[in-house]
C-alpha positions as CSV (number, residue, x, y, z in Angstrom):
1,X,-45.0,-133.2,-16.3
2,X,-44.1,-129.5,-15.3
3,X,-43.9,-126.9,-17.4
4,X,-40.2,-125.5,-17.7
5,X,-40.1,-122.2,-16.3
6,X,-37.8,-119.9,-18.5
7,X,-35.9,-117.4,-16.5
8,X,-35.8,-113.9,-18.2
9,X,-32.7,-112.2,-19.1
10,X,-32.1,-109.2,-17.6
11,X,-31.7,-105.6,-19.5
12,X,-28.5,-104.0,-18.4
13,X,-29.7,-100.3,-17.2
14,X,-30.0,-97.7,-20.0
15,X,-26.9,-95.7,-18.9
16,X,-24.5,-98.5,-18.9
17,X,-25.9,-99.6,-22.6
18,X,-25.3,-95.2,-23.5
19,X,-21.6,-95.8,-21.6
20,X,-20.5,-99.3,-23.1
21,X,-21.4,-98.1,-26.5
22,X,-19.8,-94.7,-26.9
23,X,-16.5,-96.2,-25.1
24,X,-16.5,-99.0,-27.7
25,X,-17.4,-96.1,-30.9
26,X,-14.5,-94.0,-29.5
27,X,-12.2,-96.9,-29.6
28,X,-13.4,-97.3,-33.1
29,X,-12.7,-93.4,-34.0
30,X,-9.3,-93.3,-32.5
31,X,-8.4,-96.6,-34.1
32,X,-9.5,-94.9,-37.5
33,X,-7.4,-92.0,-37.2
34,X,-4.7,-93.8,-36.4
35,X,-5.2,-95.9,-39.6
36,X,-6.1,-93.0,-41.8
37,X,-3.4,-90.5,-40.4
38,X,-0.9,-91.8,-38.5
39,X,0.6,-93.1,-41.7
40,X,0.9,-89.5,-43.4
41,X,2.0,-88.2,-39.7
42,X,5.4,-90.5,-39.5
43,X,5.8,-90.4,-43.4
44,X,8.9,-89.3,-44.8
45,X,12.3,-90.9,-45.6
46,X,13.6,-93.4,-44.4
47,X,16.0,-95.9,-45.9
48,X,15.6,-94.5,-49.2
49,X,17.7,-96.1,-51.7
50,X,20.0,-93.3,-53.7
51,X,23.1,-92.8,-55.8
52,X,26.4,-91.1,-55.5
53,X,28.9,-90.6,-57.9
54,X,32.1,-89.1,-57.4
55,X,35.5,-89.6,-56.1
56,X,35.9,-92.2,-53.7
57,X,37.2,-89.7,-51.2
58,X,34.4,-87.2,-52.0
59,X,31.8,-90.3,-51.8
60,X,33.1,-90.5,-48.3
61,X,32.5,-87.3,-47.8
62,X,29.1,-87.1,-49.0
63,X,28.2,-90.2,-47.4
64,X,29.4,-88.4,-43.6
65,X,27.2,-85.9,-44.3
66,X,23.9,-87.6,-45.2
67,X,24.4,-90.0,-41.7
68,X,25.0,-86.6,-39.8
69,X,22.3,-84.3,-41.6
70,X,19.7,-87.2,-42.2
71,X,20.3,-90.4,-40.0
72,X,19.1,-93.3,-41.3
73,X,16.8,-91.2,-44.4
74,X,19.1,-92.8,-47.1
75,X,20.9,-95.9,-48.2
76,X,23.8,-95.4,-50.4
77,X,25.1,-97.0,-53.8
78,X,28.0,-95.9,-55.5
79,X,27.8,-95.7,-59.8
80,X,30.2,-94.9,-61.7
81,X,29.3,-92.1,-64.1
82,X,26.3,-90.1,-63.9
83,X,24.7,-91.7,-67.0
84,X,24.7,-94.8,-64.9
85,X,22.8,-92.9,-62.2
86,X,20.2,-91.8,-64.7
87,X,19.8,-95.5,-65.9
88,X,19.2,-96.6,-62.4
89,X,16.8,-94.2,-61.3
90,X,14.9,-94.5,-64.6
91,X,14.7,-98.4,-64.1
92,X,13.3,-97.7,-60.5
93,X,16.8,-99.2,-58.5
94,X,16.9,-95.9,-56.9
95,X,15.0,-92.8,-56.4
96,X,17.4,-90.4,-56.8
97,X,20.7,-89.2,-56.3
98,X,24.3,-87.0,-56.4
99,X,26.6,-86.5,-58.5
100,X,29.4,-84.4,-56.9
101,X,32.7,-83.4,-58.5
102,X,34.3,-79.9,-59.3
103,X,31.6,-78.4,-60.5
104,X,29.5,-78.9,-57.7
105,X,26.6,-80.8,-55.7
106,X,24.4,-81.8,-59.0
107,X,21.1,-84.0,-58.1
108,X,19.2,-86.4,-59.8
109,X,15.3,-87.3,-59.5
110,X,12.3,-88.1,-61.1
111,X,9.4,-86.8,-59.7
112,X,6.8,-88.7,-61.5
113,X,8.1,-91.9,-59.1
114,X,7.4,-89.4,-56.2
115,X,7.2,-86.2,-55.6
116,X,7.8,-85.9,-52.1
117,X,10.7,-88.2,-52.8
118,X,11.9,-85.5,-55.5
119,X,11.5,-83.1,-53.1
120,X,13.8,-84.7,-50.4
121,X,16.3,-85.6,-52.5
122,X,16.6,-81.9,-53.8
123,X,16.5,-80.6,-50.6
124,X,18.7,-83.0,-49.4
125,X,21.2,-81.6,-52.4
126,X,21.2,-78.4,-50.9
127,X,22.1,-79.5,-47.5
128,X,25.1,-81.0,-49.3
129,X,25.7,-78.0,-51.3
130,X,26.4,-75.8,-48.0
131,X,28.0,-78.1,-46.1
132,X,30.5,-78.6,-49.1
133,X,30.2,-75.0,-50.0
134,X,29.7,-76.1,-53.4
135,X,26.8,-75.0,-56.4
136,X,23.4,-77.0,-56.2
137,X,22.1,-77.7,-59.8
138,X,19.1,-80.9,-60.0
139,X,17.7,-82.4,-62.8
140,X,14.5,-84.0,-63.3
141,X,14.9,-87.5,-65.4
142,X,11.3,-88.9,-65.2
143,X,9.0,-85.5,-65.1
144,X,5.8,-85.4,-64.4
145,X,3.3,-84.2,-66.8
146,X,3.1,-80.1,-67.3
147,X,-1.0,-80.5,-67.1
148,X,-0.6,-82.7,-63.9
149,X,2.2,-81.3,-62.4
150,X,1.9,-82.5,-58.6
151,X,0.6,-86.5,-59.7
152,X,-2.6,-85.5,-58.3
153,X,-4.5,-87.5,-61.3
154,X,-2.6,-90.9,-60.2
155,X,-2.2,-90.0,-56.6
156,X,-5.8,-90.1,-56.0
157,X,-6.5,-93.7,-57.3
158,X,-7.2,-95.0,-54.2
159,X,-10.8,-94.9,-53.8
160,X,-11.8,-95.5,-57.2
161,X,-9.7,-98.1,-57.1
162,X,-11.8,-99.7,-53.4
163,X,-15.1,-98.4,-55.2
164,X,-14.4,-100.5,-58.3
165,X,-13.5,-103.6,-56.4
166,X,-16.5,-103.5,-53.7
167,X,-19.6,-101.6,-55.4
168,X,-19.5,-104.1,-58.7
169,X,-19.5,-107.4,-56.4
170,X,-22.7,-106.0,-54.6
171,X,-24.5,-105.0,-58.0
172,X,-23.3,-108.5,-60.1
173,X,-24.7,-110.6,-57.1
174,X,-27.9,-108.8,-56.7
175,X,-28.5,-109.4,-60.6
176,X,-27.3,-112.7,-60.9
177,X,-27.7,-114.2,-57.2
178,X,-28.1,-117.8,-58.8
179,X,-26.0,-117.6,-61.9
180,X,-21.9,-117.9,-60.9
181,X,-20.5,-117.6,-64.4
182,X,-22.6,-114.5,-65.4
183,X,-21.7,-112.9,-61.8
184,X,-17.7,-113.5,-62.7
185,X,-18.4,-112.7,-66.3
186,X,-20.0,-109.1,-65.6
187,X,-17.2,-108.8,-62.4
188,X,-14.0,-109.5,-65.0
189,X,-15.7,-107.3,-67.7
190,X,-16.1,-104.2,-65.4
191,X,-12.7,-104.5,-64.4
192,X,-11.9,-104.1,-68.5
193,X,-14.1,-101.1,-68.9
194,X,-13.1,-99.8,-65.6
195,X,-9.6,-99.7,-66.6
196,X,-10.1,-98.3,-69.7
197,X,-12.1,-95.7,-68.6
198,X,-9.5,-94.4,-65.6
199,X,-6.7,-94.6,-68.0
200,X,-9.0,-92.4,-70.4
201,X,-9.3,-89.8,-68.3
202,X,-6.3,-89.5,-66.8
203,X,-4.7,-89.4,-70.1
204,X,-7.5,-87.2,-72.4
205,X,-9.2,-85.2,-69.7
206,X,-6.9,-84.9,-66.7
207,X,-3.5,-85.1,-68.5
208,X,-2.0,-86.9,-65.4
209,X,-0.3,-89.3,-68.3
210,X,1.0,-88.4,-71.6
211,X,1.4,-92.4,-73.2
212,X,1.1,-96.0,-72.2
213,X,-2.5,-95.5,-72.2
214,X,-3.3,-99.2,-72.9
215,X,-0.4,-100.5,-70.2
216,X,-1.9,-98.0,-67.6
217,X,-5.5,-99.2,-69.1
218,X,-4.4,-103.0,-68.2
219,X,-2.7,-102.1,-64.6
220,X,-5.8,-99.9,-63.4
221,X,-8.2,-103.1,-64.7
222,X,-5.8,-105.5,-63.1
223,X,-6.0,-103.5,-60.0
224,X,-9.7,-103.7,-59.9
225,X,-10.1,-107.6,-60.4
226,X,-7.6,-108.1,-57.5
227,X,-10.3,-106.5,-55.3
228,X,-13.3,-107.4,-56.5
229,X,-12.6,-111.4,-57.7
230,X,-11.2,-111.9,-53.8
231,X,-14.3,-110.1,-52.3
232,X,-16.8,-112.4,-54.8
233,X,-14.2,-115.4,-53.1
234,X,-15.1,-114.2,-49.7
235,X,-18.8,-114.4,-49.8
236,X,-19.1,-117.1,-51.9
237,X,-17.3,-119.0,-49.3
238,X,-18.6,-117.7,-46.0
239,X,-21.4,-115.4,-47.0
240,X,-22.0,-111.7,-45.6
241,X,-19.7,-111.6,-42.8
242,X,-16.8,-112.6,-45.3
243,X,-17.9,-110.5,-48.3
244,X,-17.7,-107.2,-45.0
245,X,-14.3,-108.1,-43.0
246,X,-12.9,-108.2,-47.0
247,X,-14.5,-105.0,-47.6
248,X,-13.7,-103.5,-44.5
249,X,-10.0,-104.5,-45.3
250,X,-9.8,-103.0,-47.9
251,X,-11.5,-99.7,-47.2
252,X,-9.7,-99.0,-43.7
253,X,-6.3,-100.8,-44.1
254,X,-5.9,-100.8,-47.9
255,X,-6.2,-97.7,-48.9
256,X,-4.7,-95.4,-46.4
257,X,-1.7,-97.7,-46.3
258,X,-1.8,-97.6,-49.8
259,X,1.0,-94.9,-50.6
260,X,-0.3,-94.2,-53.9
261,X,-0.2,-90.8,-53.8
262,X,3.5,-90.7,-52.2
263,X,4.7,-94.4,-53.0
264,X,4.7,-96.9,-50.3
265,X,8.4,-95.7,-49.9
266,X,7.5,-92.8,-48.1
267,X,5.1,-94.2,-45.3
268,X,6.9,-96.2,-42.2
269,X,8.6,-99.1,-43.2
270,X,6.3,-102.0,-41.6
271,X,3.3,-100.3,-42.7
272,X,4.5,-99.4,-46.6
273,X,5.6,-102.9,-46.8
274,X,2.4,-104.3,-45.7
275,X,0.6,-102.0,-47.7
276,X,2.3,-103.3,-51.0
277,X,0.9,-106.8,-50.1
278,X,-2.6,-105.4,-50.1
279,X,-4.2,-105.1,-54.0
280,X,-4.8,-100.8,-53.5
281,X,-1.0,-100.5,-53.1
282,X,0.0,-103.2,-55.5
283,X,-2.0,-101.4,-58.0
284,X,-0.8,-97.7,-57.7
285,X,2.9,-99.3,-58.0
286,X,1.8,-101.0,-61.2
287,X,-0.1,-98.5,-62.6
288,X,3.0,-95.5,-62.2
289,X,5.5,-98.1,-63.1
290,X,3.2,-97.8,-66.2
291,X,2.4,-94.8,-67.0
292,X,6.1,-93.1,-66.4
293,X,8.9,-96.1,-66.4
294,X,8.2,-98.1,-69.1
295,X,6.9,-100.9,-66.1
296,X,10.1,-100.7,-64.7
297,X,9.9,-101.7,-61.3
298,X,6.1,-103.0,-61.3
299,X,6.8,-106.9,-61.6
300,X,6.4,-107.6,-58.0
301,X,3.7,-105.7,-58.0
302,X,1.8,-107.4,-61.0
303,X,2.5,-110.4,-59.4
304,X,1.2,-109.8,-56.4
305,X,-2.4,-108.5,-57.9
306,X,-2.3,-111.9,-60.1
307,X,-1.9,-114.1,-57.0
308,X,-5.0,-112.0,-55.2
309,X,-7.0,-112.7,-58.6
310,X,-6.2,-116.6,-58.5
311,X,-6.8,-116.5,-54.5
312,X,-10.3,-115.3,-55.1
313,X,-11.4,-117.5,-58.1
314,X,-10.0,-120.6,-56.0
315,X,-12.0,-119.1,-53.3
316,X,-15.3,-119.0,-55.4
317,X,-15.1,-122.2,-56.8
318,X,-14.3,-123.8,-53.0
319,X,-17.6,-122.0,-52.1
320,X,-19.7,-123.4,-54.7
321,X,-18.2,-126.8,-54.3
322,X,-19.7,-126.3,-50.5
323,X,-22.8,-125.2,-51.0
324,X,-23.7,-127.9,-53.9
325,X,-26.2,-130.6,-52.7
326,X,-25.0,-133.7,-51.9
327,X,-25.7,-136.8,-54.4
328,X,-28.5,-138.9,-53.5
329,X,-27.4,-142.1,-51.7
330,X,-29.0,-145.3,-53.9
């Protein structure tokens, strides 16, 4: 017999290893500030749903004006008194809107739902108010706190809200890598005490909320387990590489695309809307729609973290079911 004679591989040159990997880590840095700030870049409004109350020939009138002064920034519904505005902003159909009669160009908002939105809308008013050469007067229906007047304390949920999901699924399977129940145990009860803690602070330290603490408590918790249970389902089913594209997901598409601080409203259309689908921006909808409407408007948003929590339990228990041994045959 002859030995088989293996043929070395060959070592591309130094250089082209230095040149292949810094073109493919710039494609990787311009990719991530495109994710990361593209989004903020093209913000703004688009679309927005608002009110108008007035005559009908003064409706048309205002309704000329936004298409001329902002084209394609709002989409009109008429109401028929200003209380019925109030209603519908507070119940999260709209963001804002106008009432214009004799008096003048009066605006309604509520910046605790956004307060870049708030902003537009008032500015928006203005605009209005000279083009009508009427008065400007705006109310604010849904305030934000005095102690938190910006929404910083809610608007900067995101990464706690990634760190609570990823870190805890690293530490439970390092301390219970052959236990499943104890490693979902400890996973649901930090989401618990997660949620109770951010809702603590925001409402005793930061003053970002002044009630709901226990609904905020239970959206912030829900938010967690919809990262964390779907990352346990990931590597539980395909092991590392599933547990890091989840992660991964999350960290560089979930949260900047998360709108939390701004709503998902604000961002581009495509990318708010996907962003919503993902559990970051599903859980800063549920957890202002807490802590300022009553949970007006957070249903969809509920739901959608409840289907990622069922997605990754089904996932974890269709990884198990792989990896048990197969019975003896007889």
């Amino acid at each position: 017999m002859t030995a088989e004679t293996s043929t070395p591989r060959r070592t591309p040159p130094p250089l082209l290893v230095v040149l292949g990997l810094t073109a493919g880590l710039a494609a990787i840095l311009t990719l991530l500030l495109a994710v990361f700030i593209l989004p903020s870049l093209k913000s703004g409004a688009h679309d927005l749903p608002v009110g108008v109350v007035g005559a009908q020939a003064m409706v048309a009138e205002v309704e000329q004006d936004l298409s001329a002064s902002a084209p394609e920034a709002y989409r009109v519904e008429h109401f028929d008194s200003e209380q019925a505005l109030v209603d519908a902003v507070r119940a999260r159909e709209v963001v804002g809107g106008f009432v214009v009669d004799g008096d003048g160009v009066h605006a309604v908002v509520a910046s605790a739902g956004s307060a870049a939105i708030a902003s537009s809308v008032s500015a928006t008013a203005t605009a209005l108010g000279l083009a009508l050469d009427a008065e400007v007067s705006t109310s604010d229906v849904v305030p934000l706190p005095d102690s938190d007047p910006t929404g910083i304390g809610i608007g900067g949920l995101a990464f706690p809200l990634v760190f609570g999901g990823i870190v805890p699924v690293v530490a439970f399977g390092k301390l219970f890598p052959r236990s499943n129940a104890w490693k979902l145990a400890g996973l649901l009860t930090f989401s618990v005490v997660g949620g109770l803690v951010v809702s603590g602070v925001l409402r005793f330290w930061f003053g970002s909320i002044e009630s709901g603490f226990w609904p905020v408590a239970g959206a912030m918790a829900l938010g967690i387990a919809a990262l964390a249970f779907p990352l346990t389902g990931l590597q539980q089913a395909f092991g590392g590489k599933g547990f890091t594209i989840g992660a991964m997901t999350m960290m560089f598409l979930g949260n900047p695309l998360a709108g939390i601080a701004t709503t998902g409203a604000w961002l581009p259309s495509g990318l708010g809307a996907f962003g919503q689908v993902l559990p970051p921006g599903a859980a800063g909808t549920l957890v202002r729609s807490a802590a300022y409407f009553g949970g007006a408007g957070g249903l969809t948003a509920a739901l959608t973290l409840g289907a990622w929590v069922v997605l990754g339990v089904v996932l974890h228990i269709w990884g198990t079911l792989r990896q048990a041994p197969a019975p003896a045959q007889p």
